[in-house]
C-alpha positions, -999 to +999 in steps of 0.1 A: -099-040-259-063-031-271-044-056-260-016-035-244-041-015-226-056-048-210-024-059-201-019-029-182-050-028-163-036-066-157-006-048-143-019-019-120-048-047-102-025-042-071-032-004-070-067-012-080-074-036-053-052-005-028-076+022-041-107+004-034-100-005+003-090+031+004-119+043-010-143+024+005-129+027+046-107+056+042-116+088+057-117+108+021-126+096-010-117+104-047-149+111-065-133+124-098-122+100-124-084+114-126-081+112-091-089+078-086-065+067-118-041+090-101-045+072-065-046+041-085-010+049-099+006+061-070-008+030-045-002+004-076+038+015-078+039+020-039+023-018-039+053-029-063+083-012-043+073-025-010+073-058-027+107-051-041+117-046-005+102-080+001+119-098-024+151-081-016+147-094+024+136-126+012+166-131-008+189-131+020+174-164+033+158-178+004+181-184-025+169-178-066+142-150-057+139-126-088+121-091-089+113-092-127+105-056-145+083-057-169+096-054-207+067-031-220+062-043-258+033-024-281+008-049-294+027-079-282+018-101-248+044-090-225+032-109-194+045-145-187+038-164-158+067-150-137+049-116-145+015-127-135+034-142-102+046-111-092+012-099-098-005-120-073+020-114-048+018-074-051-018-074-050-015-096-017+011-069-004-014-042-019-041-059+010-018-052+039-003-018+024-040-006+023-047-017+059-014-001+071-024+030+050-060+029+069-048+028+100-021+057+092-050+078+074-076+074+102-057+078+133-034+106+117-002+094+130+016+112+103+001+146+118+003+139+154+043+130+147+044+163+130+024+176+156+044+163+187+077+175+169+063+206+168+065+212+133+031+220+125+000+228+145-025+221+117-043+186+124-049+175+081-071+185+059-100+169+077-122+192+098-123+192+133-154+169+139-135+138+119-097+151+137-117+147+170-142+116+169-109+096+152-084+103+181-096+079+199-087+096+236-114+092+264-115+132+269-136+135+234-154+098+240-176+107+266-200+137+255-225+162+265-249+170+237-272+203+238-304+205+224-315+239+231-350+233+210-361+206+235-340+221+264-324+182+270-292+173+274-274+140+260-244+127+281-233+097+269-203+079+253-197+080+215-198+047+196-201+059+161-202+087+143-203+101+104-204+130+085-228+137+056-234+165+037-262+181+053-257+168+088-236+155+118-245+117+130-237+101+163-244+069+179-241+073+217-238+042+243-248+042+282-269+080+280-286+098+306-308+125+291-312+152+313-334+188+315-311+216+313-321+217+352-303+193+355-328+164+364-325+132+349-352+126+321-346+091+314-314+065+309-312+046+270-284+019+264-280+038+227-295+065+210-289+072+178-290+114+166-284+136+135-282+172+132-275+195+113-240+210+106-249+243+119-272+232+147-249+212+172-235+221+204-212+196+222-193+196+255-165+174+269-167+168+305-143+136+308-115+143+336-090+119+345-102+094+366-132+089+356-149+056+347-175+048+321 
């Protein structure tokens, strides 16, 4: 391996190590190979500035701190340990950017900021079944689920949910089944149920006041 282009590879670990959490917890995932050296990029010199910032707080209390750039030389080692310092500590600011970055991503505060000011009515590029499940508000936690085949209804509070490609997963806690008569069928701590994308039917009865 070229010796520059390891050194590199050295250098971008932060965004590496970024890219991964995001990739593997995020809501959306880069499946092409640009993408992900793109995302890599972008989180690996987010990773470095936010440790600039650091460094540059630090400095006020704690005397001798020094952000060094790197001096970029074909062929020729360029990293010394103060470079491979400032490696470990980026990568260890890349942990808790990529937490801070899944917690942003999931819960869409960017959007619902946007949202609240009014300045946009879109909710991401998401569809609405992730937008909903990840708000995390009691009105779309507690569910009733049609199955018109079977004629049963599934009221029950959402514990988990995904989204594949061919079908809609969730995991419900506390159901009562019910007949669409309305009489109860049975009661399930969980119950775990997939359908398909174009096959599901759900209602939101939660008012306020209710209790689980």
């Amino acid at each position: 391996m070229d010796i520059f282009f390891f050194q590199l590879v050295i250098i971008f670990i932060p965004g590496i190590i970024w890219e991964r959490l995001d990739a593997q917890y995020g809501p959306s995932k880069a499946t092409q190979q640009w993408d992900i050296l793109r995302r890599t990029f972008v989180f690996g010199l987010s990773a470095y500035v936010v440790t600039f910032c650091v460094y540059w707080l630090a400095s006020f209390v704690f005397g001798g701190l020094n952000f060094q750039v790197f001096q970029f030389k074909k062929d020729v080692e360029f990293l010394d340990a103060s470079s491979i310092k400032l490696i470990f500590y980026a990568s260890v600011v890349s942990v808790f950017c990529a937490v801070a970055w899944l917690y942003l991503s999931t819960y869409k505060l960017l959007t619902r900021l946007l949202q609240w000011m009014k300045a946009t009515k879109r909710y991401g590029d998401e569809d609405v079944w992730d937008f909903t499940f990840n708000s995390g508000r009691a009105e779309v936690e507690y569910i009733h689920l049609r199955d018109f085949e079977k004629r049963i209804t599934y009221a029950g509070w959402v514990e988990a949910f995904s989204e594949t490609e061919k079908q809609r997963e969730l995991r419900l806690r506390d159901v009562i089944v019910y007949d669409f008569d309305g009489e109860v069928l049975f009661e399930t701590p969980r119950v775990y149920l997939a359908r398909k994308m174009d096959n599901i039917d759900i209602e939101f009865p939660y008012r306020p006041g209710a209790t689980e």
